[in-house]
N, C-alpha and C positions, 0 to 999 in steps of 0.2 A: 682468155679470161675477161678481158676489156668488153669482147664483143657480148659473151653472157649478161655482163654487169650495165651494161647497154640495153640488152634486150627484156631484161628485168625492169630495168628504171623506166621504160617506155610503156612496159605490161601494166606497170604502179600505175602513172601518169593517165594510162587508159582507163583503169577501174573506176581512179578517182576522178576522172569525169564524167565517167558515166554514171557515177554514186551522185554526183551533184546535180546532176541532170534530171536523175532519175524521179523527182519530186511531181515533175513537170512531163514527165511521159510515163504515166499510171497506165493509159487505154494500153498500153504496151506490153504494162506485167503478164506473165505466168497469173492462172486463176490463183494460184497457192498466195502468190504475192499483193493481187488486187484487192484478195479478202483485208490481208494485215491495215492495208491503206483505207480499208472504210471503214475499219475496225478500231485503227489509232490513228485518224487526220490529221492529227499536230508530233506525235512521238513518233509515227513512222519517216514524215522529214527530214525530222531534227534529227534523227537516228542516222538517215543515208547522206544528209550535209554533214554532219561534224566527224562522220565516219570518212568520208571523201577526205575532209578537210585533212584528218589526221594522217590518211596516206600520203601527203605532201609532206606536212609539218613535222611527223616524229623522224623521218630519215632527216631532212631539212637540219632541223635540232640536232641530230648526232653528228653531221657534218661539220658543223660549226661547234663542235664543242673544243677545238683548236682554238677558236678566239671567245671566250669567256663571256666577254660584252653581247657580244650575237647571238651566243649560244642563250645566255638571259633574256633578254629581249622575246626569241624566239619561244623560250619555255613557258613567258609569262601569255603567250597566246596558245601555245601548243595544252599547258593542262588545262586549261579550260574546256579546250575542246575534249582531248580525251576522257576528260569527265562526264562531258553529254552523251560522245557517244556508248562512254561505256554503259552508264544508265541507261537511256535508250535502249540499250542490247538486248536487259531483261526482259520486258513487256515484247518488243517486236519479235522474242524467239518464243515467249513461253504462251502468246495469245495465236491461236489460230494454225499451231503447229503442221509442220507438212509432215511428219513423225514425231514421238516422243524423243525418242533416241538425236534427234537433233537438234529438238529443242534445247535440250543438256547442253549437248554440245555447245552451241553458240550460246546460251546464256552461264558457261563455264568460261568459254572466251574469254566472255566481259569481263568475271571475277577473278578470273588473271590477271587481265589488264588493268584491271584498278587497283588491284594489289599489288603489282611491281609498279605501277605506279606510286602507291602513296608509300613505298620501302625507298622509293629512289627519291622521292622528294625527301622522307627522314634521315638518310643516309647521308644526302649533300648536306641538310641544315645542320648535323653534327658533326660536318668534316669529312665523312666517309667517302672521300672522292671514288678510290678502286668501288665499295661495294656503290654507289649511284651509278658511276658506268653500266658495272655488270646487271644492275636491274632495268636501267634503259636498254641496254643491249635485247636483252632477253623480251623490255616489252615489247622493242622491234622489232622481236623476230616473232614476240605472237600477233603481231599488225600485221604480220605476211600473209596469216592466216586467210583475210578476204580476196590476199589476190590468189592463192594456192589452192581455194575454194573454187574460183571461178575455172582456175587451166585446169583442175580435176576433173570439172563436170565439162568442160569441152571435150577432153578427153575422151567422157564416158557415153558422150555423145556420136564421137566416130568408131569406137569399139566397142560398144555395151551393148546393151538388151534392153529396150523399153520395159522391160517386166521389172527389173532390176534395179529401174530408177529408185525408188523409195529408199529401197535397202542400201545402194549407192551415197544416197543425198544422206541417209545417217551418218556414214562412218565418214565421208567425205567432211560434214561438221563437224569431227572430230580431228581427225588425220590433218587437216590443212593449218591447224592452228599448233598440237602438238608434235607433231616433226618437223618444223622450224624452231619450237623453243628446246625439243631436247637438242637440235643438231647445234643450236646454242650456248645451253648449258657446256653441252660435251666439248665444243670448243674454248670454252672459256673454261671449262678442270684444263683442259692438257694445257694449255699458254700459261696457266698462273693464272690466269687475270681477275679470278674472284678470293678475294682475302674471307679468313676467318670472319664469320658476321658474329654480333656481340652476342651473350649470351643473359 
């Protein structure tokens, strides 16, 4: 179990360098990805920096949510970030699309992730410590999404069908982000850990 939770942390670590990077090695994109960059010069950046960034900072933030102090500090840089990159999200999936179907996708992402964001930031400011958990939790587990994206399509890359790219790169927008949040929700039913939310 250590050594998966190991070679996860490391896969994270990797994304988001390369997401940081990525600003700065354009000549490098996929055509699909070089269009977006002439397309949005300034939002496709800020898009793959605060996305990078955020694959650090939201585990970072839950680690520390053991010590209060840190775990503050940390949030007061961590929403900021995932606010850009959630904005970001829309314009960089719905401009210049590699499919319709994926565009959805990654621009449904974002609207998760802004939503259990801004339920987690409501929930702590009215006490609700259990339900702010459970909506970090979950938007953590829809951050996974970018790296669960990338080991799919490596994946599809040693067993697939170059025919089948397209059709692959849709559902793969989709799948990578929603089965880490339901295997999340569904863990957080069976433990208890998400209380009655107000009504």
């Amino acid at each position: 179990m250590a050594a998966i939770a190991l070679a996860v942390g490391l896969f994270l670590i990797q994304t988001a360098w390369k997401a940081l990077r990525a600003p700065w090695l354009v000549e490098d994109f996929p055509e699909a990805l070089y269009i977006k960059v002439e397309l949005l010069p300034w939002i496709f950046p800020a898009h793959m920096i605060t996305g990078g960034l955020a694959l650090l900072l939201v585990p970072a933030m839950i680690l520390a949510s053991s010590r209060p102090a840190w775990h503050r500090r940390l949030a007061r840089v961590t929403v900021p970030v995932v606010v850009v990159a959630g904005l970001t999200a829309f314009p960089v999936a719905l401009v210049a699309p590699v499919t319709a179907v994926s565009s959805w996708g990654f621009a449904a992402q974002g609207a998760v992730w802004l939503a259990l964001l801004g339920l987690g930031i409501w929930h702590v400011r009215h006490g609700r410590i259990a339900q702010h958990r459970a909506c970090m939790l979950l938007m953590a587990a829809t951050t996974t999404g970018a790296v669960f994206f990338r080991i799919y399509l490596a994946l599809f890359a040693l067993y697939g069908h170059p025919r089948q790219y397209q059709q692959f790169y849709a559902i793969d927008a989709w799948i990578a982000w929603t089965l880490p949040l339901l295997a999340m929700a569904f863990f957080l039913k069976r433990t208890g850990a998400i209380a009655p939310l107000p009504r």
